[in-house]
C-alpha positions as MATLAB code, in Angstrom:
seq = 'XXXXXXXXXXXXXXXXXXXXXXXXXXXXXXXXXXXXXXXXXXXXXXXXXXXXXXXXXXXXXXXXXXXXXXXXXXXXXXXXXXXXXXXXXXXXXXXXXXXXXXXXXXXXXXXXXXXXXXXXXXXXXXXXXXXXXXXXXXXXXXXXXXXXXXXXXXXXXXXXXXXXXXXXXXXXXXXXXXXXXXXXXXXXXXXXXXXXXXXXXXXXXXXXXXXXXXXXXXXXXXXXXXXXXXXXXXXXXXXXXXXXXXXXXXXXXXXXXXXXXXXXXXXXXXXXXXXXXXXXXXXXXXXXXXXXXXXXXXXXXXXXXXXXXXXXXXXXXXXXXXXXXXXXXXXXXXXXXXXXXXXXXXXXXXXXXXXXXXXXXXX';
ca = [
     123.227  -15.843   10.713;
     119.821  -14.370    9.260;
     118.883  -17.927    8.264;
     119.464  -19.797   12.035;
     117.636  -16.878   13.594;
     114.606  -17.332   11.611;
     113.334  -21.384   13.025;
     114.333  -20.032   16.502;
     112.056  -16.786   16.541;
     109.700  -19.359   15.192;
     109.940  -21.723   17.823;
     109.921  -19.089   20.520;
     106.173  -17.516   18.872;
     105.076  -20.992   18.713;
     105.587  -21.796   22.966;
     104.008  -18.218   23.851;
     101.321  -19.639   21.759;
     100.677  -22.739   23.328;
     101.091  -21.240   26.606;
      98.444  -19.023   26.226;
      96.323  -21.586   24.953;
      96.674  -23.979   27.965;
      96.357  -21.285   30.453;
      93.180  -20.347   29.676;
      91.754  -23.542   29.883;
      91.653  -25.904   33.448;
      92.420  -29.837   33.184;
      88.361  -30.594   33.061;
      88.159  -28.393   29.903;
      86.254  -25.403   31.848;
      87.686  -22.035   31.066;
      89.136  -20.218   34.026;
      86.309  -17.523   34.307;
      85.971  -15.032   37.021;
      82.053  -15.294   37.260;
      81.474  -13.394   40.008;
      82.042   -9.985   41.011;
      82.576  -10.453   44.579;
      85.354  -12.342   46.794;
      84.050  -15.932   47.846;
      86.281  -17.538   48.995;
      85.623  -17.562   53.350;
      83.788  -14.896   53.837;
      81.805  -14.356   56.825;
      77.970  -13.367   57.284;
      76.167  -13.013   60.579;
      72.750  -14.576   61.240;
      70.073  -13.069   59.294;
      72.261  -10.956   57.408;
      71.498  -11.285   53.541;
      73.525  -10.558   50.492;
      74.256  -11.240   46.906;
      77.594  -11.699   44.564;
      77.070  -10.265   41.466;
      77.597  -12.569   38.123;
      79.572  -11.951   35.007;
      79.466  -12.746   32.254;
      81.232  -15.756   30.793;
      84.015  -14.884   28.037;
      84.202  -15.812   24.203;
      80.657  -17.792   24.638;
      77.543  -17.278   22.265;
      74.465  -17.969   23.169;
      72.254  -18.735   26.427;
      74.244  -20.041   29.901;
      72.538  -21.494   32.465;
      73.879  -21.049   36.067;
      73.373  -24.251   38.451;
      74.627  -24.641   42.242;
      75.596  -27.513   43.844;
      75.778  -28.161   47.625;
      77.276  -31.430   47.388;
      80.556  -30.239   48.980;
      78.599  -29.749   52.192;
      77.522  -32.612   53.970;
      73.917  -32.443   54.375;
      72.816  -32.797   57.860;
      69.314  -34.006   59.156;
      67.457  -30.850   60.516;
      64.053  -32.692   61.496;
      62.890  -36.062   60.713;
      61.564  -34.599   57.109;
      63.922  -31.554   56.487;
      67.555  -32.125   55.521;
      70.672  -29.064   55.546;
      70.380  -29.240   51.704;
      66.622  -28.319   51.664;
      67.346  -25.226   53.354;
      70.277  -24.438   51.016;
      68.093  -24.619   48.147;
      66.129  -22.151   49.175;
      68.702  -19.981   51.007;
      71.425  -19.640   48.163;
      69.719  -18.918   44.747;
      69.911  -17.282   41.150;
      68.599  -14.154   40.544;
      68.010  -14.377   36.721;
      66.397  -10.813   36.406;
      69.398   -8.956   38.537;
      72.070  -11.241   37.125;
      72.913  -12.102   41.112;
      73.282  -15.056   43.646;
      71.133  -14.772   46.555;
      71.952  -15.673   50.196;
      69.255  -15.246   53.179;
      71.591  -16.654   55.323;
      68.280  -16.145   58.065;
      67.182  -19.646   56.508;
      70.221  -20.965   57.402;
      72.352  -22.224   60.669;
      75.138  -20.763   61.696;
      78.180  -23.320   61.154;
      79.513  -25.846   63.583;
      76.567  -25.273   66.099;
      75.048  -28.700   67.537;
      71.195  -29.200   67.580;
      69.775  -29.264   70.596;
      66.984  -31.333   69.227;
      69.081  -34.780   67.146;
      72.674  -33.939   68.300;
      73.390  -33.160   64.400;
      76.367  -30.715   63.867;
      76.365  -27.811   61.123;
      79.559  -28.173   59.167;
      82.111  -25.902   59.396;
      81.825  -23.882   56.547;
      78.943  -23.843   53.305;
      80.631  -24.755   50.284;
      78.295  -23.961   47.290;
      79.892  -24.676   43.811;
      78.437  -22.638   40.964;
      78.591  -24.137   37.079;
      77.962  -22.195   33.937;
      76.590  -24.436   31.994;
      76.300  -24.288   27.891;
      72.264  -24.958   26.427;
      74.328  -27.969   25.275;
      74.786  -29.094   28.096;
      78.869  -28.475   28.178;
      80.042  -27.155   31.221;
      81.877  -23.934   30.697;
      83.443  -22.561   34.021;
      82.968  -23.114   37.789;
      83.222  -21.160   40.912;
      83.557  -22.688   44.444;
      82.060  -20.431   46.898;
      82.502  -20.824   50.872;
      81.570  -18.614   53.890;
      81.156  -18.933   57.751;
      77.498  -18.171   59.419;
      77.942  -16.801   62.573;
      75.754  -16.452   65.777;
      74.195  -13.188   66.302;
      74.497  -10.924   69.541;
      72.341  -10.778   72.546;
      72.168   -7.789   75.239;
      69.938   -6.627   77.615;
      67.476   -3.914   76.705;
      67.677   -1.026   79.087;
      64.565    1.139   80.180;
      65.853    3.523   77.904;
      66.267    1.288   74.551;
      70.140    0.857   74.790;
      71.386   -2.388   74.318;
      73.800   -3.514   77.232;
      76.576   -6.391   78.024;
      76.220   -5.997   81.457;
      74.267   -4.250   83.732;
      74.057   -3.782   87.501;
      71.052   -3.406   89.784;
      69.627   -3.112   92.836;
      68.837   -6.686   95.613;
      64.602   -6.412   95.342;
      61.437   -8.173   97.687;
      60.148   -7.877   94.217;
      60.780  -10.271   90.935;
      63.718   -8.513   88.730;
      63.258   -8.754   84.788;
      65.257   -7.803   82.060;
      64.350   -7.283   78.467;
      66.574   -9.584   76.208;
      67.615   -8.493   72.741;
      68.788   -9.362   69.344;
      68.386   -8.622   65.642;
      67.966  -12.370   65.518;
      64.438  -12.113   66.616;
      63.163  -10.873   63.674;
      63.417  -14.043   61.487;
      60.289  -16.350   61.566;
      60.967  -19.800   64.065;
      63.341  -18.178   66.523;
      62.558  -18.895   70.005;
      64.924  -18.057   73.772;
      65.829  -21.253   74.765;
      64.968  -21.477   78.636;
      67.807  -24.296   79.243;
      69.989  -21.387   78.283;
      73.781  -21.684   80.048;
      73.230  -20.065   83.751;
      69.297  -20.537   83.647;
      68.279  -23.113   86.227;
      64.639  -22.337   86.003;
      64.197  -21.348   90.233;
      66.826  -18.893   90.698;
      66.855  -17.643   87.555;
      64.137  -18.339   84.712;
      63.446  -17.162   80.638;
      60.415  -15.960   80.383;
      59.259  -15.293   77.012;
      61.577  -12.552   76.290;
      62.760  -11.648   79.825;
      65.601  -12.628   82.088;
      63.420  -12.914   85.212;
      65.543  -13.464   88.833;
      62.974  -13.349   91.822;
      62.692  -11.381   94.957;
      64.882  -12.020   97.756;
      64.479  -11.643  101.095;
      66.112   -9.993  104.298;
      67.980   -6.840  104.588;
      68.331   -5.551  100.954;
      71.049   -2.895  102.409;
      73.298   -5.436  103.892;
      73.357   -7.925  101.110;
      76.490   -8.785   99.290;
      77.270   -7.875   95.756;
      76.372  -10.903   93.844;
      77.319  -11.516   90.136;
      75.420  -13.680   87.466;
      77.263  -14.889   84.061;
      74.250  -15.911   81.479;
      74.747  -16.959   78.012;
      70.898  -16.403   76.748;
      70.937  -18.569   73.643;
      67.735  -17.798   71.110;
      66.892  -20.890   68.623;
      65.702  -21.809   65.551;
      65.157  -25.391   64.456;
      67.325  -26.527   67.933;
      70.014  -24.788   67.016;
      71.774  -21.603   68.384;
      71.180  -18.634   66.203;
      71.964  -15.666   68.714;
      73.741  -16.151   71.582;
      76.134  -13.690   73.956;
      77.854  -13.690   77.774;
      75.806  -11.359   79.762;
      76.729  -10.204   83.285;
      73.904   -9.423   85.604;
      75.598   -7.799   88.876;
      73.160   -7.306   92.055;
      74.376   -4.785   94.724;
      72.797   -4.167   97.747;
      70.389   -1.516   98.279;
      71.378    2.201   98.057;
      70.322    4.732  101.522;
      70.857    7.968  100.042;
      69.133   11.187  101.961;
      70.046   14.548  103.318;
      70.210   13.248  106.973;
      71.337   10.028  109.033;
      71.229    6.609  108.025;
      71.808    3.951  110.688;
      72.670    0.364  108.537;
      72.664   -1.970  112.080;
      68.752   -0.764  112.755;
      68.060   -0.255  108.970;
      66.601    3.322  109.974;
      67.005    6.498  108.297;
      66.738   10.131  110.542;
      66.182   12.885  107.335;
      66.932   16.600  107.637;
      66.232   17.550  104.258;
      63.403   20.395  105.089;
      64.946   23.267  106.842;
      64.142   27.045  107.810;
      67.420   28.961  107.018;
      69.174   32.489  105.960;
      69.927   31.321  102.393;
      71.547   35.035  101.800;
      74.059   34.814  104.672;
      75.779   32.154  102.580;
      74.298   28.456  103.476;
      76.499   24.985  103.492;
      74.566   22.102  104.275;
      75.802   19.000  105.897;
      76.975   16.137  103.891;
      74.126   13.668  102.366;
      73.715    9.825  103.765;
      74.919    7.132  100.879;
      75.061    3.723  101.923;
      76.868    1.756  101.199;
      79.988    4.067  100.956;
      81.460    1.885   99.056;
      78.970    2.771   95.859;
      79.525    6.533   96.454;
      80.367    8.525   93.047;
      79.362   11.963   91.947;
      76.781   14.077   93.124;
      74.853   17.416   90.640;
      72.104   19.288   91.058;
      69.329   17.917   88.808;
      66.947   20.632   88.743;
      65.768   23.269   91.437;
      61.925   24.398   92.087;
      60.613   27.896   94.005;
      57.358   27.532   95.232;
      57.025   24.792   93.175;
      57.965   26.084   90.024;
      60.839   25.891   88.129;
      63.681   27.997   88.877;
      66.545   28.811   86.747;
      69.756   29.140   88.616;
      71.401   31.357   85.961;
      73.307   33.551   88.343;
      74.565   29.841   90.089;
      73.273   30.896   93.146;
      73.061   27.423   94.531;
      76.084   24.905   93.858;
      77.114   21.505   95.206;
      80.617   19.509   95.873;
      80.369   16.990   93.315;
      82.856   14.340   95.597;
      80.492   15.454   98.915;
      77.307   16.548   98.175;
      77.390   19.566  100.347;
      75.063   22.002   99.096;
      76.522   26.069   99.041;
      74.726   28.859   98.217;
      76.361   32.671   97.511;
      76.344   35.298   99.945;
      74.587   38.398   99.928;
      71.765   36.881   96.846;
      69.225   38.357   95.936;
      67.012   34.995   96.685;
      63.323   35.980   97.208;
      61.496   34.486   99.948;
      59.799   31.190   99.620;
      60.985   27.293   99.427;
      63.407   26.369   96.899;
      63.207   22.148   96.493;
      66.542   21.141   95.301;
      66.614   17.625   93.440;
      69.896   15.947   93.817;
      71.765   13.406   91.509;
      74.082   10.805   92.960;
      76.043    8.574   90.821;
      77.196    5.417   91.756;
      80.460    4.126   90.501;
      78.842    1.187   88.445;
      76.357    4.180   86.998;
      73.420    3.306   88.743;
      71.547    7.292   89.581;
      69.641    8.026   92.423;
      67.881   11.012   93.725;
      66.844   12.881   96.578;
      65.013   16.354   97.776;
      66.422   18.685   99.891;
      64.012   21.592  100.561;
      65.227   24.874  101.796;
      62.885   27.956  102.769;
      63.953   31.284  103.291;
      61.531   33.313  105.482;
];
């Protein structure tokens, strides 16, 4: 028995060996090598977003190894009449000797499958970039296919008050309306708005420079009709779309809001927001005008001057009922003579704010 077990444990050694020889290697002779640090396979990347993959180093090798990247797996597109797709990928996607890294300034690039608005030319799909570690022989030693998706960048609107927006709503004007447009996009060199934009027909509504501009209109701003505009503000580079979003621009009509009477047929307003009363018998003032009702939301007290000064209400003398806007004060205060200027908040439902002075002097 001893002497039939022996060519069989033999045998057995010999295909683990030969196993782990031809694992190791790949049918082109190249060494399966991890070679970078990073996932590459599909990632994704927005616009102007950079990054790097960190190399390794190459296993059981002696000596000097040269990286070199190849973009022939991408098909190599005609930017200009002088500048081809693999241009710019030469000097997007490099080697970073020093740091032992690969490079991408993907703000150099296009983002895939967009269509020049310049030559018709389409980006591919995907950048496929194949990275060789080449011997100072010359023998190639191991190879790394990497891919990833370039995608558009946002757009919003820039508010008065720096927040960037998806929508916004505002107010019919006589006057031209204009919007701030934003992206991070903007900060790479060659980017331009493109004023053929989807929505932008130049009269009603133009690009200028960096604005959304939609002009005045005329007629009763009160009794105008809510009135929605989809944009899709695209910003370029080279002719093709770098940034791009949907943006909603909703118009409503104009908002009559006052302590008094507003008539919308004659488009006249009747105020009663100065009056002589006994603030310490307990005042309640009438409800305030908003027009259209429709818009109504919330109504606060935004601040509150005596005799033009600031007062602080920290006994909540005066109070008002946020659905109404009827303004209360407490009986039997101790209120000292004078005029007390109360600045009221409304909030419409879409979260436009308006404001409004009611002034009441105690004698």
């Amino acid at each position: 028995m001893k002497i039939i077990m022996k060519p069989t444990l033999s045998f057995s050694c010999f295909i683990i060996t030969l196993s782990l020889l031809f694992s190791s290697c790949k049918k082109d002779g190249t060494s399966e090598q991890k070679m970078i640090q990073e996932e590459t396979s599909d990632f994704k990347l927005q616009f102007g977003q950079d990054t790097t993959l960190a190399l390794t180093p190459i296993d059981n090798i002696k000596g000097p190894v040269d990286y070199v990247l190849s973009f022939d797996e991408t098909a190599d597109i005609k930017i200009s009449e002088s500048i081809k797709l693999h241009d710019k990928l030469k000097d997007a996607i490099q080697v970073d000797w020093e740091n032992k890294k690969i490079v991408i300034k993907s703000g150099l690039l296009y983002p895939n499958s967009e269509v020049s608005t310049i030559n018709g030319a389409t980006v591919p799909p995907i950048y496929k970039i194949k990275l060789r570690a080449v011997a100072k022989d010359g023998k190639l030693l191991a190879e790394k296919l990497i891919s990833f998706v370039l995608q558009k960048s946002s757009v919003n609107i820039q508010s008065s008050n720096g927040e960037s927006l998806a929508f916004i709503y505002t107010l019919f004007s006589d006057k031209a309306s204009s919007f701030e447009l934003h992206s991070e996009a903007t900060r790479i060199a060659g980017t331009s708005w493109n004023a053929k934009s989807k929505g932008i027909d130049g009269e009603a509504v133009k690009i200028e420079n960096n604005k959304v501009v939609f002009p005045g209109t005329s007629g009763s701003l009160t009794q105008k009709e809510e009135k929605t505009y989809e944009l899709e503000p695209q910003l370029l580079k080279d002719g093709f779309a770098v940034a791009s979003s949907k943006i909603k621009f909703i118009f409503i009509p104009a908002i009559q809001f006052v302590y008094g009477t507003y008539y919308p047929d004659l488009n006249l307003t009747v105020k009663y927001n100065y009056l002589i009363v006994d603030l310490q018998a307990g005042y309640v003032s009438k409800a305030p005008a908003f027009y259209p009702e429709s818009y109504k939301g919330k109504f606060s007290i935004d601040k509150i001057e005596w005799n033009n000064k600031p007062y602080d209400d920290s006994k909540g003398i005066f109070s008002i009922n946020e659905d109404t806007g009827i303004i209360s004060t407490k009986a039997k205060n101790d209120l000292q003579k004078g005029s007390y200027k109360l600045t009221i908040k409304a909030t419409a439902k879409h979260g436009l704010e308006f404001t409004t002075p009611m002034t009441l002097v105690l004698e």
